[in-house]
C-alpha positions as CSV (number, residue, x, y, z in Angstrom):
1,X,15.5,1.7,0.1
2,X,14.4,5.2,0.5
3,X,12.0,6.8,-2.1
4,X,12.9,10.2,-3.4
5,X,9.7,10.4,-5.3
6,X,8.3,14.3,-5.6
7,X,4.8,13.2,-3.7
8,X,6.6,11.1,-1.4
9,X,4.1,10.4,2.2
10,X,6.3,12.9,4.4
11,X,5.8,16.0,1.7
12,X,2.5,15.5,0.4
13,X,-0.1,13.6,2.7
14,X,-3.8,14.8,1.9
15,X,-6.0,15.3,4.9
16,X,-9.0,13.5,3.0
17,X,-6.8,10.7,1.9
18,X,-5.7,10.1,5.7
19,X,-9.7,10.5,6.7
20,X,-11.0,8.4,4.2
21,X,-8.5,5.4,4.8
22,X,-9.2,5.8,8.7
23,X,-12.8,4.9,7.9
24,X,-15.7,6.6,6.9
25,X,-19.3,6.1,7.6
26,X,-22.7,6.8,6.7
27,X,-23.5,9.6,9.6
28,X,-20.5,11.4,9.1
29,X,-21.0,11.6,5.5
30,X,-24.3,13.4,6.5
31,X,-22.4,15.5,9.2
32,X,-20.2,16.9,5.8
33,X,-22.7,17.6,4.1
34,X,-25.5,19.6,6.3
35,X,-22.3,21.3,7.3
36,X,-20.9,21.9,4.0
37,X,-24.1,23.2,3.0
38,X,-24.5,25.5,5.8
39,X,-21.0,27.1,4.7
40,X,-21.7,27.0,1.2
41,X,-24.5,29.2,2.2
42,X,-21.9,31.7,4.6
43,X,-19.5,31.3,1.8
44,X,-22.3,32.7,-1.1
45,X,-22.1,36.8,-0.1
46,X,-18.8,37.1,0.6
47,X,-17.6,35.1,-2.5
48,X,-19.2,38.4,-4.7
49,X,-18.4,40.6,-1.8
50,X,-15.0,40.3,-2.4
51,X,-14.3,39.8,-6.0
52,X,-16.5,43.4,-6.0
53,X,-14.3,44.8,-3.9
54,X,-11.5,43.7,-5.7
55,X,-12.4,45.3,-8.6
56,X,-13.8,41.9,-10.4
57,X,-17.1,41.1,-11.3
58,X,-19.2,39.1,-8.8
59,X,-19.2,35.2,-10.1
60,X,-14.9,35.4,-9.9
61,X,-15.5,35.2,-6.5
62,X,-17.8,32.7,-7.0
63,X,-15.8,30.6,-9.5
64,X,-12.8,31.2,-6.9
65,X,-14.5,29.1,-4.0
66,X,-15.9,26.9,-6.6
67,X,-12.6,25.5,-8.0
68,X,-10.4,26.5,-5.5
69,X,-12.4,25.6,-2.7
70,X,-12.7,22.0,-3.8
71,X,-9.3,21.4,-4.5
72,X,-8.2,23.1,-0.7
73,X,-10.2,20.9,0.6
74,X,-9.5,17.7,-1.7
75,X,-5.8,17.7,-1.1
76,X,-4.8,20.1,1.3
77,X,-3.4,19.3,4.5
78,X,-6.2,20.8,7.0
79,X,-8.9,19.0,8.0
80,X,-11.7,21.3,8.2
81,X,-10.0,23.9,5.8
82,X,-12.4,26.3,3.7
83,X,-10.7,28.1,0.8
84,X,-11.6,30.9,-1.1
85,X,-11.7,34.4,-2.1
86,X,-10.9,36.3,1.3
87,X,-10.8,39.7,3.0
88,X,-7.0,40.1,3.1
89,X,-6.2,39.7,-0.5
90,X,-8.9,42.9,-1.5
91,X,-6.5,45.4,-1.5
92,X,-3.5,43.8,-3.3
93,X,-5.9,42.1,-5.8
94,X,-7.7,45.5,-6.3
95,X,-4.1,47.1,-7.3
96,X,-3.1,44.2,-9.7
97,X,-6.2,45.0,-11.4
98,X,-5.7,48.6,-11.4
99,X,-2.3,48.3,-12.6
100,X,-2.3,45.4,-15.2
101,X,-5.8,44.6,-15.6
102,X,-7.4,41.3,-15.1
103,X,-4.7,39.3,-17.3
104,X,-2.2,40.5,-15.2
105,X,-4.1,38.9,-11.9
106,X,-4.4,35.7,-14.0
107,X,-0.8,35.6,-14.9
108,X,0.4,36.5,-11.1
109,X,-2.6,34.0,-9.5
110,X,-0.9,31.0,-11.7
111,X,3.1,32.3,-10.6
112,X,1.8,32.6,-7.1
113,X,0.6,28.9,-6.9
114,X,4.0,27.3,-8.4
115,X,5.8,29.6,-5.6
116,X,3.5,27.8,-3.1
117,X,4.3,24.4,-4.5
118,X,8.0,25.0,-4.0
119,X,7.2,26.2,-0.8
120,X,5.2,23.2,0.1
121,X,7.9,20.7,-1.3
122,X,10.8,22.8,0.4
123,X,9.2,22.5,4.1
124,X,9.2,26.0,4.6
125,X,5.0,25.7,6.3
126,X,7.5,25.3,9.5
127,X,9.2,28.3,9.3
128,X,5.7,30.8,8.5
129,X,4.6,29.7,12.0
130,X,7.3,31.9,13.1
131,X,6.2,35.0,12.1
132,X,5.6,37.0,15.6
133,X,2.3,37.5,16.3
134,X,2.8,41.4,16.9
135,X,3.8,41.5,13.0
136,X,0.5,38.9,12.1
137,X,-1.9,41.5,14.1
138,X,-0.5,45.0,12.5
139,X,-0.9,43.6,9.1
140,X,-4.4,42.1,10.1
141,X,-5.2,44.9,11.4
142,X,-4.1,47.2,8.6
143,X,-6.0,45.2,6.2
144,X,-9.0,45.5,7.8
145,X,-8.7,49.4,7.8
146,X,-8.1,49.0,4.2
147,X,-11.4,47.0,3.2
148,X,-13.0,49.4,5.6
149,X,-12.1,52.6,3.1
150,X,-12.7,50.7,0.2
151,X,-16.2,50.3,1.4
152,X,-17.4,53.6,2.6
153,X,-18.5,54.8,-1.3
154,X,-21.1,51.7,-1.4
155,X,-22.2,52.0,2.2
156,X,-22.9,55.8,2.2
157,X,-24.0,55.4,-1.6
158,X,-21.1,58.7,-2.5
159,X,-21.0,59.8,-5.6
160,X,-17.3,59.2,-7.2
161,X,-16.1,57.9,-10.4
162,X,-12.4,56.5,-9.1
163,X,-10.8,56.4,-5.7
164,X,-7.4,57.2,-5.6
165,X,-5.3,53.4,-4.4
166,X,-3.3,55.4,-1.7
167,X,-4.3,55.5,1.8
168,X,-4.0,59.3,2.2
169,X,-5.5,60.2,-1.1
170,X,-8.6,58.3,-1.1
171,X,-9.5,59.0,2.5
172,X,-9.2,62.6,1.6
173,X,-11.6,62.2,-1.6
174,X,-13.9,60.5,0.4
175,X,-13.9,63.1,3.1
176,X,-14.1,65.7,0.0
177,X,-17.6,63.5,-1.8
178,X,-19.5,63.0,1.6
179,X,-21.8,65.7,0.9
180,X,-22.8,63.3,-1.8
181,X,-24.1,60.9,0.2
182,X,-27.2,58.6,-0.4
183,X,-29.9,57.9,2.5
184,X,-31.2,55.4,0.6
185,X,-27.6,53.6,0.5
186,X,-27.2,54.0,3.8
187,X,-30.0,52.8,5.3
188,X,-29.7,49.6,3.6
189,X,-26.1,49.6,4.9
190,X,-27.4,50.1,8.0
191,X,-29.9,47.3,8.0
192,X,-27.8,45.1,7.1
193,X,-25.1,45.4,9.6
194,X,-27.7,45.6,12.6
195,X,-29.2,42.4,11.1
196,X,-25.7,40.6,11.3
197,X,-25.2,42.0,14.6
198,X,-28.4,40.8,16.0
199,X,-28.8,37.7,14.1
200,X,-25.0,36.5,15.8
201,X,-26.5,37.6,19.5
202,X,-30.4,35.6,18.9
203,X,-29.5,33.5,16.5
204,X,-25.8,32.5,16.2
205,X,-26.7,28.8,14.1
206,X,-28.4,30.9,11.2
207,X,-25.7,32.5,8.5
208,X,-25.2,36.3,10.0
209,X,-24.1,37.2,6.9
210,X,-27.3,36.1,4.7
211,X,-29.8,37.2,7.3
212,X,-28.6,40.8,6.6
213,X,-28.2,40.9,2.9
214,X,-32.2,38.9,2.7
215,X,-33.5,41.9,5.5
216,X,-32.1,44.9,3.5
217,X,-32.6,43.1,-0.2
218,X,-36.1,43.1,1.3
219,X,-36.5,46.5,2.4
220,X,-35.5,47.5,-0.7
221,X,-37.4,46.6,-2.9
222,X,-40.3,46.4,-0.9
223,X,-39.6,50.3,-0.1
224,X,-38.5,51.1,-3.8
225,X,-35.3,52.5,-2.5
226,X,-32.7,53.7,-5.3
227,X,-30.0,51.8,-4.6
228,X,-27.0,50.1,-6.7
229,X,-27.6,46.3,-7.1
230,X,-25.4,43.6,-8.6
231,X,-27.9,43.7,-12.0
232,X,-27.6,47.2,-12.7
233,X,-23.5,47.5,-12.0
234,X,-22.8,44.2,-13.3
235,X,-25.6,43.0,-15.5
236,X,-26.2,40.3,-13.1
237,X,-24.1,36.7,-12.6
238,X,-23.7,34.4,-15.4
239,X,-25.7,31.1,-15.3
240,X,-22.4,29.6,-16.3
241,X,-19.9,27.2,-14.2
242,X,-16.5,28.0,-15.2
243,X,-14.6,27.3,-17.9
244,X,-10.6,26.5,-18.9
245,X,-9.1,29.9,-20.3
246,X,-5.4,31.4,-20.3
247,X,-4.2,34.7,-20.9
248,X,-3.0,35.5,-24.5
249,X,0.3,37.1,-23.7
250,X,2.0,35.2,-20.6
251,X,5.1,35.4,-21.5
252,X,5.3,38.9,-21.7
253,X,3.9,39.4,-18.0
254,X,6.0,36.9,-16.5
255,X,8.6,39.2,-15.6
256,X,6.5,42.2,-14.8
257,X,3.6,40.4,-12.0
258,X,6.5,38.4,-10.7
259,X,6.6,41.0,-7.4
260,X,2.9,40.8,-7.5
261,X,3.0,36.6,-7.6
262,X,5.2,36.9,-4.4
263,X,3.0,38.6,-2.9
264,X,0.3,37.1,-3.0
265,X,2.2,33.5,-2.4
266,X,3.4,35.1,0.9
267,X,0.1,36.1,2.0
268,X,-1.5,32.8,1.1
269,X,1.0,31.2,2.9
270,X,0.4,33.0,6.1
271,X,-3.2,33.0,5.9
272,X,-4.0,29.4,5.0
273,X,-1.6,28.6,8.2
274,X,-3.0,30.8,10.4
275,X,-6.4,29.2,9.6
276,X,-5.4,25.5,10.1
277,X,-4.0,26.8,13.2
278,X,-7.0,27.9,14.6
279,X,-8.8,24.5,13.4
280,X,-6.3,22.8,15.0
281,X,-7.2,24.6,18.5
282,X,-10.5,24.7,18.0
283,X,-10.9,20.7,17.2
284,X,-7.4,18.9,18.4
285,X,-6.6,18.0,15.5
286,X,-2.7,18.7,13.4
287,X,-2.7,19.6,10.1
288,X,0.3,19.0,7.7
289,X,1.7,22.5,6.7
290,X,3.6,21.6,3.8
291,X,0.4,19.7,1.8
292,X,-1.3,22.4,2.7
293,X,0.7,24.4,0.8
294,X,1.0,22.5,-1.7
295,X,-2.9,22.4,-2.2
296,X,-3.1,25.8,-1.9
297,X,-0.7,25.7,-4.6
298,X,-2.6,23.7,-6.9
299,X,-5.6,25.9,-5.9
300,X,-4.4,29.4,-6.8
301,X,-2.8,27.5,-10.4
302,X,-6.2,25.9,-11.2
303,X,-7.9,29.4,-9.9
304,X,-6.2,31.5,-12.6
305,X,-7.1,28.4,-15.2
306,X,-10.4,28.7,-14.3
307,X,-11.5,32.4,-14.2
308,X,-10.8,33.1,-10.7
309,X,-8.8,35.2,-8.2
310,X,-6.8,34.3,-5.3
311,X,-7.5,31.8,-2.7
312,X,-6.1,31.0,0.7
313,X,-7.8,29.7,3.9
314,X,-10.8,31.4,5.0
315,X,-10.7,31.6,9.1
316,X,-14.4,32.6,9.6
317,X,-15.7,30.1,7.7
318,X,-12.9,27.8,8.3
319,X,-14.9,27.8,12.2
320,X,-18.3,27.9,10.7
321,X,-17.5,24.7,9.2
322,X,-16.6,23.2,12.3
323,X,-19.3,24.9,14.6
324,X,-21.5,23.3,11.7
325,X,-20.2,19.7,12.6
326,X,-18.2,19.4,10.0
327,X,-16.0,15.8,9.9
328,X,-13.8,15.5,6.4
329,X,-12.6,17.8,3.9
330,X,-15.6,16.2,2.3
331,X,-17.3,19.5,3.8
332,X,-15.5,22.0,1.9
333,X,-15.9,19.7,-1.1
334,X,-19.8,19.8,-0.4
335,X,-19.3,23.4,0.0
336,X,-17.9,24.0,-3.6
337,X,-21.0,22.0,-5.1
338,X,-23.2,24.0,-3.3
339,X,-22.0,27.5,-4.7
340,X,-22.1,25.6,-7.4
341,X,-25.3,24.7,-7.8
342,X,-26.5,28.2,-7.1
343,X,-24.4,29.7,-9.9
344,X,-26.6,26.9,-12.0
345,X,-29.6,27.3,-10.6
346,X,-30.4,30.2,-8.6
347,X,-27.6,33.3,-10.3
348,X,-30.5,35.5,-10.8
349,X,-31.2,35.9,-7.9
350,X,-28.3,37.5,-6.8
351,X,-29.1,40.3,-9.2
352,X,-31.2,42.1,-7.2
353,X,-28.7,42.1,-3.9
354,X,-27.8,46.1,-3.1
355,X,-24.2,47.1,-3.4
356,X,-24.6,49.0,-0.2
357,X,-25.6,45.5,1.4
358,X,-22.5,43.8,0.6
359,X,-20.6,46.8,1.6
360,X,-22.2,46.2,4.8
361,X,-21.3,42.9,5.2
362,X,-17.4,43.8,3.9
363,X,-17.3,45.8,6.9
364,X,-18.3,43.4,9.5
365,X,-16.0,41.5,8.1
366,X,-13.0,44.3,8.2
367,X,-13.9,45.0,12.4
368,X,-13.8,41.1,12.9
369,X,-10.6,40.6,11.3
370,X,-9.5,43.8,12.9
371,X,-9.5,42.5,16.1
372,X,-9.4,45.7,18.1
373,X,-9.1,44.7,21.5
374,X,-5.6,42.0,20.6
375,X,-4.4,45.3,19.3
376,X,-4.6,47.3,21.9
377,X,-3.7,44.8,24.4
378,X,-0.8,44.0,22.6
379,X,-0.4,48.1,23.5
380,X,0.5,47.1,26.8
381,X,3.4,44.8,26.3
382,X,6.6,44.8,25.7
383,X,7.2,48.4,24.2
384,X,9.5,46.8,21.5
385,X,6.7,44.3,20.5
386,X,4.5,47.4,20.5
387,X,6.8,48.9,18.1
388,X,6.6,46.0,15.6
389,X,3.2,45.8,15.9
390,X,2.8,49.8,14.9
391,X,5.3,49.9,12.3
392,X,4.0,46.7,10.5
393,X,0.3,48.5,10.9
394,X,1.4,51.6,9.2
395,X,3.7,50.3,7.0
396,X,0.7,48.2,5.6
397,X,-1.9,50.7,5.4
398,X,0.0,53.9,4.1
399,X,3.1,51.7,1.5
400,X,2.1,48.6,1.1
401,X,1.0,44.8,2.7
402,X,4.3,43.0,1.5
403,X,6.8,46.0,2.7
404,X,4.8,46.4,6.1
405,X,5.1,42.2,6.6
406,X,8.8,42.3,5.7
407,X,10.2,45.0,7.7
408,X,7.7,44.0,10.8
409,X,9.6,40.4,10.4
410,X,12.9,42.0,10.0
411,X,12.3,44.5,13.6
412,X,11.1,41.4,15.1
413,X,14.3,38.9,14.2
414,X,16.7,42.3,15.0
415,X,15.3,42.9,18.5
416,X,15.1,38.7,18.8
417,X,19.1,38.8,17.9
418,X,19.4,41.7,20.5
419,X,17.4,40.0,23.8
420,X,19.6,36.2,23.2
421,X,22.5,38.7,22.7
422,X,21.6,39.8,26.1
423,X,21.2,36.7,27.9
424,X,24.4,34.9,26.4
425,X,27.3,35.8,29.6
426,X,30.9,35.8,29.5
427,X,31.7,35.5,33.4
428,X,35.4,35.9,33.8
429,X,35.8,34.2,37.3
430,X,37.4,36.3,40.2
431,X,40.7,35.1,41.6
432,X,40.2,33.7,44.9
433,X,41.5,31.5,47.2
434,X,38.9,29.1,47.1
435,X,39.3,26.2,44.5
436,X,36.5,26.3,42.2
437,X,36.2,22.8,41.9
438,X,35.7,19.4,44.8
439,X,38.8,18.2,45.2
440,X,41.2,20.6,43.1
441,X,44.4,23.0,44.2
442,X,43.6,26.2,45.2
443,X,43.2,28.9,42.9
444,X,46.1,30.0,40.8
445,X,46.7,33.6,40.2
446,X,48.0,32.7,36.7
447,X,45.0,31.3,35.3
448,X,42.0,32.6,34.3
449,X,38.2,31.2,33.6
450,X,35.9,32.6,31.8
451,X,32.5,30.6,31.6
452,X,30.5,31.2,28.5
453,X,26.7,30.6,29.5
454,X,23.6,30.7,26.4
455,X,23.7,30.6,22.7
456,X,27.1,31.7,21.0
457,X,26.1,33.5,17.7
458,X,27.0,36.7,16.2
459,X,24.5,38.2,18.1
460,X,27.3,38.8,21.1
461,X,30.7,37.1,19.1
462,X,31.8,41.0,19.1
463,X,31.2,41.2,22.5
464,X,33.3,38.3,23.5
465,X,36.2,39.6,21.2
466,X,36.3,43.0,22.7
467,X,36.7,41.0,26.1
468,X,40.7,40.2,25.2
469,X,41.2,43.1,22.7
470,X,42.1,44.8,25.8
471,X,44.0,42.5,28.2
472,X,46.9,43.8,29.3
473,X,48.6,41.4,31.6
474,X,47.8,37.7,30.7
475,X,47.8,34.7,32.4
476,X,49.8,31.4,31.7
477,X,46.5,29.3,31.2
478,X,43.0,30.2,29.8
479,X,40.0,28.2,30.2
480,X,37.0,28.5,28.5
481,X,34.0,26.6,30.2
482,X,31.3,25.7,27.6
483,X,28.9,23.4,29.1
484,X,25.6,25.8,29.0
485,X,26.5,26.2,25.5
486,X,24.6,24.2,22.9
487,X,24.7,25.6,20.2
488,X,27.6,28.0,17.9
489,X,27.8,29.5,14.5
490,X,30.9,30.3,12.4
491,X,30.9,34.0,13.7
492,X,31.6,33.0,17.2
493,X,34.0,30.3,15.6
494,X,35.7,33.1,14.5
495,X,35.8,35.1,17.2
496,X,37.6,32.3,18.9
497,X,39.7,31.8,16.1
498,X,40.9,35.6,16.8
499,X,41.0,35.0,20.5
500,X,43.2,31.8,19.7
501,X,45.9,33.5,17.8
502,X,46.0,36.6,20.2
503,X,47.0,34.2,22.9
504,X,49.0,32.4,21.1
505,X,51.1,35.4,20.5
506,X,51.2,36.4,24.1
507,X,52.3,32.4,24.8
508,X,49.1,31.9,26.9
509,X,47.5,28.4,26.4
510,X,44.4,27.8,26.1
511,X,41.7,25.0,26.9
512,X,38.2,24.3,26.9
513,X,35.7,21.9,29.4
514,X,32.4,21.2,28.8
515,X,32.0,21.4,25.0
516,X,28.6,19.7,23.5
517,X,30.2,17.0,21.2
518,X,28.4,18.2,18.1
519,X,30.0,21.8,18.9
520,X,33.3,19.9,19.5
521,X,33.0,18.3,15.8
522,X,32.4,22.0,14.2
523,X,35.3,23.7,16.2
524,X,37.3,21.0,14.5
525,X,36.0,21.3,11.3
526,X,36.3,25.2,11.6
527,X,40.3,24.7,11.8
528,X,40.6,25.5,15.4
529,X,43.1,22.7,16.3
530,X,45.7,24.8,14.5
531,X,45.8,27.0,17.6
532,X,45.3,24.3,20.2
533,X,45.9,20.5,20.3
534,X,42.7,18.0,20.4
535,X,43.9,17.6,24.4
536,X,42.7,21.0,25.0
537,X,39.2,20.2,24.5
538,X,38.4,18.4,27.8
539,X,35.3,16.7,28.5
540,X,35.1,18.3,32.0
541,X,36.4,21.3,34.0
542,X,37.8,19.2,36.5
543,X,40.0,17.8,34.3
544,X,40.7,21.2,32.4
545,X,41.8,22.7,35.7
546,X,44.0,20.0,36.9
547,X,45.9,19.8,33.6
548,X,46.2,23.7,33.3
549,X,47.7,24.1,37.0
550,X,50.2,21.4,35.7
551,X,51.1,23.7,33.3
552,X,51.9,26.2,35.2
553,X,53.5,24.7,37.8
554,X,55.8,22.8,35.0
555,X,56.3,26.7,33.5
556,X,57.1,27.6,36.8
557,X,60.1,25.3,37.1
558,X,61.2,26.6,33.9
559,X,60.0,29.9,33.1
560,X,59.8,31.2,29.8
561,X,61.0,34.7,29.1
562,X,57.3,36.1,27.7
563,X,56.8,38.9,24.5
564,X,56.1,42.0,25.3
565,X,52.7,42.9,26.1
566,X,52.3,46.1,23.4
């Protein structure tokens, strides 16, 4: 008896569950944790870095790979997966905020992970994997550019009060307050992104990231530069874990962030995939897309519970992990309790790390996820992928992520529809002497063949309508050849619905060879044996052929005075 259960195996099979069961040993549980503490470590900076970009406070970010980490990696369906706060969601977590305030976020965090629970149960991991990678690089791309703007007042130290959300406007304000810019900010900004650099080229085991924000937090205070830090903004991190809150009025936002919950669902979606994907090709291994959603689900709910912002898959560290030699999930879990600890132990610390610094590190982060030369290679191809690629990328940066994914999706499936259109063929055969088949009569002038070759969809149904609309002498017999065909939606079904009655109004009969049996069962189902008898459909041409020069030969005998062709 099959179960219908909600968590049934096939929907919801955790990634630790299937490691654990395997077997697990001693060594590998010291594998997960050396390299869960390695990307606790990688994780600690840009946890802050981009809740303070967001507009948050730094331990959100904190709290966010705290609980939402753990869970990712407790019941998710990625092996190596790390989850947390990440680069893509700055900008759109950064507008919540500016728009509804921080209760807002919470309320949209929450929705966002029930939309990724439905998406998890519904199967629909499978379908995000076709998003064309054209559309995945302009909005990674755009993104990047984004964080890269957002950063520029804490890297150069510029002295504004607001920055406009709007591409245009806030690269013009900046341009307007760079005579306000800091030395002392930049130099810090500076260290630290040549420290990253160089530690990745000398030493590419030791965390880039922390290298660069321990260099410059050392030249500053060892110079006595006057520079922002996280204890003069912010008043410093909270030696606090987190704790269960809600929002007062939920029900009142519901409506309002549900636009905001979607997006952020979307992107979650697409990122947490795209980061088991590259585990998958960097280690062999397959993750199972739809508990993955559904753990980044959980995540993002228990996120928002828990006084944090929204997770998805982290790539970068998502590799760290596994150039670490990570083994389980049990790595990401290790990773939680590491940033954990820290927040315990070690939060004032972080009090003295320059904002400049972490601006710095934001905008390593923006050129890797950039990824420059894909997008200019991707220049060079097809010039309609090009085109998706560019619209997505300035859709994204000057409206907005979720319009800029949508209509790059929606070129891409238009111009997919267009190049299958293309390569379906309707090859009306010429009448010659020669038999077209071993063994048969030879040709007959009164009937005609018309071989259908590639998918029959309403891509090209209008196409194969406009063939007949115009026939002006027709033949006794008609035979449609459908053996490359395998596959037919009801579009084309109608279109041979049309066909059908048009010739059965000019007394032409009409049969088809070849037809898949599954295509077969739909043309039935469609109605179509109204027009023609279930003999019609023949199982091959040969057969087809012989039985149509029957009919004319029988017609022959006999003729039949024919309408009027108008």
């Amino acid at each position: 008896m099959r179960s219908h259960a909600i968590f049934s195996r096939r929907t919801f099979r955790p990634a630790l569950l299937t490691t654990l069961t395997s077997g697990y040993t001693l060594s590998q549980f010291v594998k997960d944790v050396v390299s869960g503490s390695t990307v606790g470590i990688v994780a600690l900076p840009l946890a802050m870095a981009f809740a303070i970009a967001s507009g948050c406070s730094p331990e959100k970010g904190l709290f966010t790979a705290i609980v939402a980490g753990f869970i990712i990696s407790a019941i998710g369906g990625s092996r190596f997966q790390i989850g947390g706060p990440t680069g893509a969601f700055v900008v759109i977590v950064a507008g919540i905020i500016a728009r509804h305030g921080y209760e807002g976020l919470v309320v949209a965090t929450g929705m966002a992970g029930i939309i990724l629970l439905v998406m998890g149960f519904c199967g629909l991991g499978r379908l995000l994997k076709f998003i064309p990678y054209p559309v995945t690089t302009g909005f990674t791309t755009g993104i990047a550019l984004l964080i890269f703007t957002t950063q520029i007042k804490d890297l150069l130290g510029l002295k504004l009060m607001d920055l406009p959300a709007s591409f245009i406007p806030k690269v013009t304000t900046l341009v307007q307050a760079s005579p306000t810019a800091h030395i002392d900010s930049i130099t810090v900004a500076g260290i630290t992104i040549v420290t990253i650099y160089l530690t990745r080229k000398l030493f590419p085991r030791f965390p880039s990231h922390i290298a660069g924000i321990l260099a410059a937090s050392a030249v500053a205070i060892i110079g006595g530069l006057d520079v922002s830090t996280i204890g003069t903004r912010f008043g410093g991190i909270p030696a606090e874990l987190p704790t269960f809150a809600l929002p007062a009025n939920i029900p009142s936002l519901v409506i309002t962030m549900l636009p905001d919950a979607l997006t952020i669902a979307l992107l979650a979606a697409i990122e947490s995939l795209l980061s088991a994907v590259v585990a998958d090709g960097m280690t062999g291994e397959r993750h199972h897309s739809s508990t993955e959603l559904i753990g980044q689900g959980i995540a993002n709910i228990a996120s928002s519970f828990f006084g944090g912002i929204p997770a998805t898959g982290a790539i970068a560290r998502t590799a760290t992990n596994i150039r670490a030699g990570a083994f389980s999930p049990v790595s990401g879990m290790v990773h939680a309790i590491v940033l954990a600890l820290f927040v315990k132990f070690f939060a004032p610390v972080a009090s003295a790390i320059p904002l400049a610094s972490l601006a710095g590190v934001l905008t390593y982060v923006a050129w890797d996820m950039s990824e420059l030369p894909k997008f200019v290679h991707i220049l060079r191809a097809p010039k309609s992928d090009a085109a998706v690629m560019l619209c997505t990328f300035l859709l994204t940066v000057l409206v907005d992520l979720t319009v800029g994914v949508q209509f790059g999706v929606v070129l891409a499936a238009l111009l997919l529809i267009g190049r299958i259109s293309d390569a379906t063929q309707f090859q009306n055969w010429e009448r010659t002497k020669a038999a077209p088949v071993k063994h048969a009569p030879s040709w007959d002038s009164e009937i005609e063949v018309y071989e259908i070759n590639g998918p029959f969809f309403f891509g090209c149904a209008d196409r194969f309508s406009q063939t007949f609309s115009l026939m002006r002498k027709p033949p006794r017999a008609i035979i449609f050849r459908m053996r490359h065909v395998h596959t037919i939606d009801a579009t084309a079904l109608h279109a041979i619905e049309l066909v059908l009655l048009q010739m059965q109004q000019l007394n032409v009969h009409v049969m088809f060879s070849g037809v898949d049996p599954s295509i077969q069962k739909q043309m039935v189902r469609f109605g179509l044996l109204s027009f023609i008898s279930n003999d019609d459909i023949c199982h091959s041409f040969g057969t087809a052929w012989s039985k149509a020069h029957k009919l004319v030969d029988e017609t022959s005998a006999s003729p039949t005075v024919k309408p009027a062709v108008a």
